[in-house]
Every structure is written in structure tokens, then in C-alpha cells.
C-alpha positions in Angstrom: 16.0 15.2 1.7 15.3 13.9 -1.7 11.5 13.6 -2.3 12.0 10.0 -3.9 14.3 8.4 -1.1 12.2 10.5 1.7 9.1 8.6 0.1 10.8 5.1 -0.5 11.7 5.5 3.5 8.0 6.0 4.0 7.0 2.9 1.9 9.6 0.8 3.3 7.7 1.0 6.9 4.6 0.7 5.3 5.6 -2.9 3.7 7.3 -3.8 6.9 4.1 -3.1 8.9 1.7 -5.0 6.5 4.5 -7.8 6.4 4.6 -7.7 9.7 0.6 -8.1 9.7 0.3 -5.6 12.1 -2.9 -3.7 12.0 -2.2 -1.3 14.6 1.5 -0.1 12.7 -0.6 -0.6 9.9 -3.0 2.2 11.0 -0.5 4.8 12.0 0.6 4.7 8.5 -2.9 5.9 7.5 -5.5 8.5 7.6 -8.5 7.7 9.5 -10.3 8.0 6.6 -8.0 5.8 4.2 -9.0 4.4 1.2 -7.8 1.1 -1.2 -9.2 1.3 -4.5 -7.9 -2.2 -5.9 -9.4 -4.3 -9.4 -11.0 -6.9 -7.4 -13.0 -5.2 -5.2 -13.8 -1.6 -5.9 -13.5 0.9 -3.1 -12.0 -0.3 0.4 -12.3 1.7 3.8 -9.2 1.4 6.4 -11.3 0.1 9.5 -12.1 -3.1 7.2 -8.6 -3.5 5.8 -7.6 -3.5 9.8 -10.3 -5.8 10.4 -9.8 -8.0 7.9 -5.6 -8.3 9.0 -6.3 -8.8 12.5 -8.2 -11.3 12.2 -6.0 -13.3 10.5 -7.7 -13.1 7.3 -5.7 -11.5 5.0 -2.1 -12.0 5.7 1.0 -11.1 3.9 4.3 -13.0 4.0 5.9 -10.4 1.4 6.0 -7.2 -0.1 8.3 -5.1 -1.7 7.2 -1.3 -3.1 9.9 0.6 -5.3 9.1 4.5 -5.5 9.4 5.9 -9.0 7.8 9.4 -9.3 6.9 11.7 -6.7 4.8 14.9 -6.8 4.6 17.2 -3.9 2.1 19.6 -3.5 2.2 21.4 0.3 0.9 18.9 2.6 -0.4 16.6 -0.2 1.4 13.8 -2.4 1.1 11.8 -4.8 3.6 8.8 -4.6 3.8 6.2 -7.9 5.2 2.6 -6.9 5.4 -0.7 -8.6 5.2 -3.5 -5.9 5.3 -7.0 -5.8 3.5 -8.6 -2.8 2.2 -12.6 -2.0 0.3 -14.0 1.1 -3.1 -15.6 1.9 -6.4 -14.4 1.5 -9.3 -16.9 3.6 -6.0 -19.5 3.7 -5.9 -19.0 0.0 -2.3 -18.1 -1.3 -2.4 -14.9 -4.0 0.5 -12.7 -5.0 0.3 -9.9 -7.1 2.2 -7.1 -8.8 1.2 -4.2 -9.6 1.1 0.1 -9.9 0.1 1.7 -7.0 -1.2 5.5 -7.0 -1.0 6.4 -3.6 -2.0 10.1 -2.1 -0.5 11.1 1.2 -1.0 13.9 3.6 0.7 15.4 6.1 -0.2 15.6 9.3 1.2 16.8 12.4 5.0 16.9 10.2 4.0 12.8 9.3 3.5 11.6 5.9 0.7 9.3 6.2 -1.3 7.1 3.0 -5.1 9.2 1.8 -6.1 6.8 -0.8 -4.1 3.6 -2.9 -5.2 3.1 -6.0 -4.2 -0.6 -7.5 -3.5 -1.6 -11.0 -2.4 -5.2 -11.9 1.1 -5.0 -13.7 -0.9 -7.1 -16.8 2.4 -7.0 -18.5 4.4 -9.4 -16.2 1.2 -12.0 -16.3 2.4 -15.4 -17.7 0.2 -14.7 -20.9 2.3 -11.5 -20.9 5.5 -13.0 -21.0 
């Protein structure tokens, strides 16, 4: 299969799941050891990110990821994606879009997320545009 669409398959479930607000699909997408490196708050671990979902806390109500360069190295990735994605954080409503350099692994013949690394899409701010 095509590296790009194999990987867009793989982001596709990954939005559905967060979406979806589901912690534990969430999770299955993920290392153990997972990390979120995103602008606003520096370094993220998985359990918190899960914590933080099932709770009710952070919730999405959209997100869309669009694949646009893949490099595949063995049982390592690295997957670029510009995504747009909105919901509430504490009840308050954000939405963001932004690059997203994401490292996967595989594991047991699963792709699964390593580390995201955020970076605001500055250019389609309002004082951008």
C-alpha cells in the first residue's frame, strides 16, 4: 500500500477516536509512553491526555488531519499532517490549526503515535490573512 494513504487511514481513526472523545480508542492508538509536545504547554504524557478526555475536560467536537509527507524508516515513522480541530477545553471553546510532526512505531504489525509535535498554522491567523 502507498505509504501516504496507508498513513492517512491511520490518521483518519485517530481523529475519529479523539472526536469520538474516547480515551480508551484513543490509547490503542498510542504508545504507552506517548508524548504531545504542543505551544501552549510544553511536553504532554499519554496517561494525562487520557485523563484529561475522560473526564470530560478536554473534548473535541472536530478534527480533520490531512497526511502530506511520510518517511519510513523500519519500524519507525515520521508522518507530517496539517489539521484543523475545535472543541472545549474547561467548557471553554478553542479551535486550532496547525502542523503536526508525529513519530510512530510499529508494534506487533500496528502503527501506533511515539510523540506529536504541534505547530500553530500562524499563517491562517486572522492577522495572517
Amino acid at each position: 500500500m502507498d505509504p501516504t494513504r496507508e498513513f492517512q487511514s491511520i490518521m483518519d481513526e485517530w481523529a475519529r477516536a479523539i472526536v469520538d472523545n474516547d480515551a480508551e480508542r484513543i490509547g490503542r492508538c498510542a504508545t504507552p509512553d506517548w508524548l504531545l509536545l504542543g505551544p501552549e504547554g510544553g511536553i504532554g504524557h499519554r496517561d494525562r491526555f487520557l485523563a484529561l478526555v475522560a473526564a470530560g475536560d478536554l473534548v473535541h467536537t472536530a478534527m480533520a488531519l490531512e497526511v502530506l509527507e511520510v518517511r519510513v524508516f523500519g519500524d519507525a515513522a515520521v508522518v507530517i499532517t496539517h489539521g484543523t480541530n475545535a472543541g472545549t477545553w474547561q467548557g471553554r471553546p478553542f479551535a486550532a490549526d496547525e502542523w503536526a510532526t508525529n513519530v510512530v512505531v510499529r508494534r506487533d504489525g500496528r502503527w501506533l503515535g511515539s510523540v506529536t509535535a504541534l505547530t500553530p498554522n500562524y499563517a491562517a491567523s486572522p492577522q495572517h490573512t
